[in-house]
C-alpha positions as CSV (number, residue, x, y, z in Angstrom):
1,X,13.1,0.1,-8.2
2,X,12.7,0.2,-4.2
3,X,16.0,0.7,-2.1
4,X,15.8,-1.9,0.6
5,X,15.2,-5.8,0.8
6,X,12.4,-7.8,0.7
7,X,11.6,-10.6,2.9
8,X,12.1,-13.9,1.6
9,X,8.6,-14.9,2.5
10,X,5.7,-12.9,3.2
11,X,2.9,-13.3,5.2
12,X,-0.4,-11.8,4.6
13,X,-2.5,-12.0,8.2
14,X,-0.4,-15.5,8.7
15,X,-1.0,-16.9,5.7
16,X,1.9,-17.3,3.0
17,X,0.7,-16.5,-0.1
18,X,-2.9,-15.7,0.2
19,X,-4.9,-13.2,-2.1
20,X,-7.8,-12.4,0.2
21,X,-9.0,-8.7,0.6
22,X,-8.1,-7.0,4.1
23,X,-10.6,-8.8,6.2
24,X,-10.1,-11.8,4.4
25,X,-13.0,-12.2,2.8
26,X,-13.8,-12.2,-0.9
27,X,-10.1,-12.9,-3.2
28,X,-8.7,-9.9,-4.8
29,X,-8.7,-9.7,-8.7
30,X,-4.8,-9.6,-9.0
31,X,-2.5,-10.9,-6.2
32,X,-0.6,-9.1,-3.7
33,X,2.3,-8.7,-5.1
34,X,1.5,-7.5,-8.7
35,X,-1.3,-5.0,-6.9
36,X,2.2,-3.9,-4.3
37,X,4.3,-3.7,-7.8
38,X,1.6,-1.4,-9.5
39,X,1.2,0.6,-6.9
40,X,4.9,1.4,-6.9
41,X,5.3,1.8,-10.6
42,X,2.4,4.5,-9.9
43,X,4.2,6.1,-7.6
44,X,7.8,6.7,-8.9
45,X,5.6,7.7,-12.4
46,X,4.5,10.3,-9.7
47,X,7.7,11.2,-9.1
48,X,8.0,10.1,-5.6
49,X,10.4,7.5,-4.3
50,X,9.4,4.6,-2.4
51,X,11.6,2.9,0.0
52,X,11.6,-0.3,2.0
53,X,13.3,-0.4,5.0
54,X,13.1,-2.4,8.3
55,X,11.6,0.0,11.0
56,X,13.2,-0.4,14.5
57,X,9.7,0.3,15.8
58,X,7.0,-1.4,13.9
59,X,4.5,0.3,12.1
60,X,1.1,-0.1,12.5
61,X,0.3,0.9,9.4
62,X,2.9,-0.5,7.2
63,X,4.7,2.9,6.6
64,X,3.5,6.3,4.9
65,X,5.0,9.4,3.5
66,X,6.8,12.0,4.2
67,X,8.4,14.8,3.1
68,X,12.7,14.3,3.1
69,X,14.8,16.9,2.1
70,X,12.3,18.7,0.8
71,X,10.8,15.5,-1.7
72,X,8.6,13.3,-1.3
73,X,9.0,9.9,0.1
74,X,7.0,6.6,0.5
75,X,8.3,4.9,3.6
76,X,7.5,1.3,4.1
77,X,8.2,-1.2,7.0
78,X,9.8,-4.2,5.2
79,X,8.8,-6.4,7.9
80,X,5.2,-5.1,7.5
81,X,2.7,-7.8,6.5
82,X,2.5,-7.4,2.4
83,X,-1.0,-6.2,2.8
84,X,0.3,-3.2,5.4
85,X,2.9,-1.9,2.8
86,X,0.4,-2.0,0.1
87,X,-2.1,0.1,2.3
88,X,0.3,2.0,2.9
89,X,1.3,2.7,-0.5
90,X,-2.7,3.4,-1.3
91,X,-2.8,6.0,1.4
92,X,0.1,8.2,0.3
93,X,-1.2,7.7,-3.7
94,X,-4.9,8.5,-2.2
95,X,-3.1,12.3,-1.1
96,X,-2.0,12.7,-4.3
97,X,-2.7,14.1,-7.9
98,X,-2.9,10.4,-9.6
99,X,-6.2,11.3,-11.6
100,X,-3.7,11.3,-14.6
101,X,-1.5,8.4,-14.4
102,X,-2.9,4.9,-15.7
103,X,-3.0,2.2,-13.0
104,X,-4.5,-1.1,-13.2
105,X,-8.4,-1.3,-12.2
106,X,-7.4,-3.2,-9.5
107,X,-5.0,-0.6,-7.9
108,X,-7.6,2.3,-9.1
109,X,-10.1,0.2,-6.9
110,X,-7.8,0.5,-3.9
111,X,-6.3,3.9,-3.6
112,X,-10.4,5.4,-4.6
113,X,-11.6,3.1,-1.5
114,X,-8.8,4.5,0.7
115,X,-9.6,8.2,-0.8
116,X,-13.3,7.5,0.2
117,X,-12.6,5.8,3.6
118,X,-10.6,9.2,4.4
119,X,-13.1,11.9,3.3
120,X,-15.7,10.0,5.4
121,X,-13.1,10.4,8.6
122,X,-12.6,6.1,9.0
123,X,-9.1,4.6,8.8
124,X,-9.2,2.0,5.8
125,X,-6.3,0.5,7.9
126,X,-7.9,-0.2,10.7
127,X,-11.4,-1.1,9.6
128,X,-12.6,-4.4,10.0
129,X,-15.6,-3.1,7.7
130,X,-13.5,-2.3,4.6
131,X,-13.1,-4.4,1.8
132,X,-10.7,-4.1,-0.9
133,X,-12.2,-5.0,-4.5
């Protein structure tokens, strides 16, 4: 599945546990973690690998992609808040042809609102106006 560890706990905006939308808000239909699994199994279905690794740096954004040896890769700071890698994960899907893989209404809800936030020039990442269905 992902190359790389993942945290024994994680923390969503310092709460363990919590499944409250990115400004904390309204609670999200699935939590975190299955919304972070989907948006995986989307991705290698995509064909593109994602990999969690500790950054030396952190990210502000909880990682992104790239292109490595000429494939595509999903980068994610493992010591990103949960919420970070799965933005992260919704902004590389959002630049890609997903249109024809299933995904989970939830996860569908996510990557079309980062898709949206991006045509209209905001960062979903950084807006404190955004909210995540």
């Amino acid at each position: 599945m992902i190359a790389g560890e993942r945290p024994a706990s994680i923390r969503f905006f310092g709460v363990v546990g919590s499944n409250m939308n990115a400004v904390g808000q309204q609670p999200l239909g699935m939590d975190d973690q299955h919304l972070f699994d989907e948006l995986v199994r989307v991705a290698e279905t995509l064909g593109v690998a994602v990999r969690m690794e500790a950054f030396e740096t952190p990210a502000t954004a909880g990682g992104g992609s790239c292109i490595f040896r000429g494939e595509r890769l999903i980068l994610l700071d493992a010591q990103a808040p949960l919420r970070g890698r799965i933005m992260a994960l919704a902004r590389a899907l959002s630049e890609l042809e997903n249109e024809t893989v299933f995904m989970v209404p939830e996860a569908r809800e996510v990557v079309e609102a980062v898709k949206g936030a991006r045509s209209r020039g905001s960062n979903v990442a950084e807006s404190s106006s955004t909210t995540i269905p």
